[in-house]
N, C-alpha and C positions, 0 to 999 in steps of 0.2 A: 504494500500500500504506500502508496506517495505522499509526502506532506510538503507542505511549501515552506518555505524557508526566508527566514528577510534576505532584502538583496537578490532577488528572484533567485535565489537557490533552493534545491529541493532535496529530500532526503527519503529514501526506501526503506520501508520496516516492514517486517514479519508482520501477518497479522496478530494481533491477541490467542486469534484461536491456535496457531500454530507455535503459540510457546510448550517446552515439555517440563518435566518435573527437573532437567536437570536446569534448565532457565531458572526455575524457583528457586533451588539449593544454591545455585551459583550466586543468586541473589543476597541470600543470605549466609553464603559461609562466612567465615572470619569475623562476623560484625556482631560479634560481643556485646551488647546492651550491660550496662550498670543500673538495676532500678529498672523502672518501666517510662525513664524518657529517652527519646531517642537523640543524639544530636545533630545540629548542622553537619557535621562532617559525616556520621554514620549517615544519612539522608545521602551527601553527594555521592559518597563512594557506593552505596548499594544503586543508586539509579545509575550511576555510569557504569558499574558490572550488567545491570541490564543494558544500559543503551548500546552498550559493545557487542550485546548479543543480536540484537534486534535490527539493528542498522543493516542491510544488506546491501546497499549502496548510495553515493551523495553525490553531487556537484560541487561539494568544494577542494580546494587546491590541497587535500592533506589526504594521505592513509587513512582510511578506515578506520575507527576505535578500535576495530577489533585486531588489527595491523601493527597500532600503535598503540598500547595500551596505556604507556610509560610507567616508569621507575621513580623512584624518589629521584635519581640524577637528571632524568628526561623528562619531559612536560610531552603527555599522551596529546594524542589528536582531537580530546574532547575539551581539552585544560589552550588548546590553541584558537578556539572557534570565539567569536566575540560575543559578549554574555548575551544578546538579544537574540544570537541562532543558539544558543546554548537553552536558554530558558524556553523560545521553541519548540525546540527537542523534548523539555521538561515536560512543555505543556502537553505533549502526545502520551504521556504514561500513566494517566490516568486509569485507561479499563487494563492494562497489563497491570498495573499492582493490585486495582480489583481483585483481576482473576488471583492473581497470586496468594492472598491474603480472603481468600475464598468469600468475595462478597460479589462475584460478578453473578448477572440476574438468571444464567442461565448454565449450565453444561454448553460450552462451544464444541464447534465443527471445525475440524480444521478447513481452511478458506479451499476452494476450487485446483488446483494443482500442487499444489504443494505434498497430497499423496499422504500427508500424517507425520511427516517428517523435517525432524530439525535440520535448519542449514549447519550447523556445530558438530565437531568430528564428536564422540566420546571420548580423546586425548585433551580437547581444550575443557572440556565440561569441568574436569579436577580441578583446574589452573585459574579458570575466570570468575 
């Protein structure tokens, strides 16, 4: 599915329906919660472990997030984009964290081609 982008850029994502459970764990590995608030920083990094998975392709001049993930030494490809296509981006994760966080309205279909299956090797699934 396509979404537009400021700056007539655009960006390809999975549908919702075609997230799997390893999207969800990936979501949420490493991100240790203290208490039951989350923070700003636990928020970025869980949405851009998603947006690295969900991105399938964009118009902008960088690597893929999923390409580029970066390092604490390297600023990834989503730490590069300027916060209005970043927020964006943001703004498209709403029925993905739905589903994830099991409040979406329905049992999904995976979308029309896609056949049921994740674009994500099982070797990245551990890793992102």
């Amino acid at each position: 599915m396509r979404v537009d982008l400021p700056g007539g850029q655009w960006a390809d994502l999975l549908a919702p329906s075609d997230l799997r459970a390893g999207d969800m764990k990936a979501m949420r590995r490493d991100q240790a919660l203290t208490g039951v608030v989350a923070t700003m920083g636990w928020w970025d990094a869980a949405r851009d472990v998603l947006l690295r998975r969900i991105i399938t392709a964009w118009s902008l001049p960088l690597p893929l997030p999923r390409d580029l993930p970066g390092t604490e030494e390297e600023a990834g490809s989503l730490d590069r984009v300027t916060i209005p296509v970043y927020q964006a981006l943001l703004d498209t994760l709403e029925p993905y964290i739905a589903l994830i966080n099991g409040e979406a309205p329905e049992d999904p279909k995976p979308s029309p081609g896609s056949a049921g299956t994740s674009t994500v090797s099982p070797s990245t699934s551990a890793t992102n």
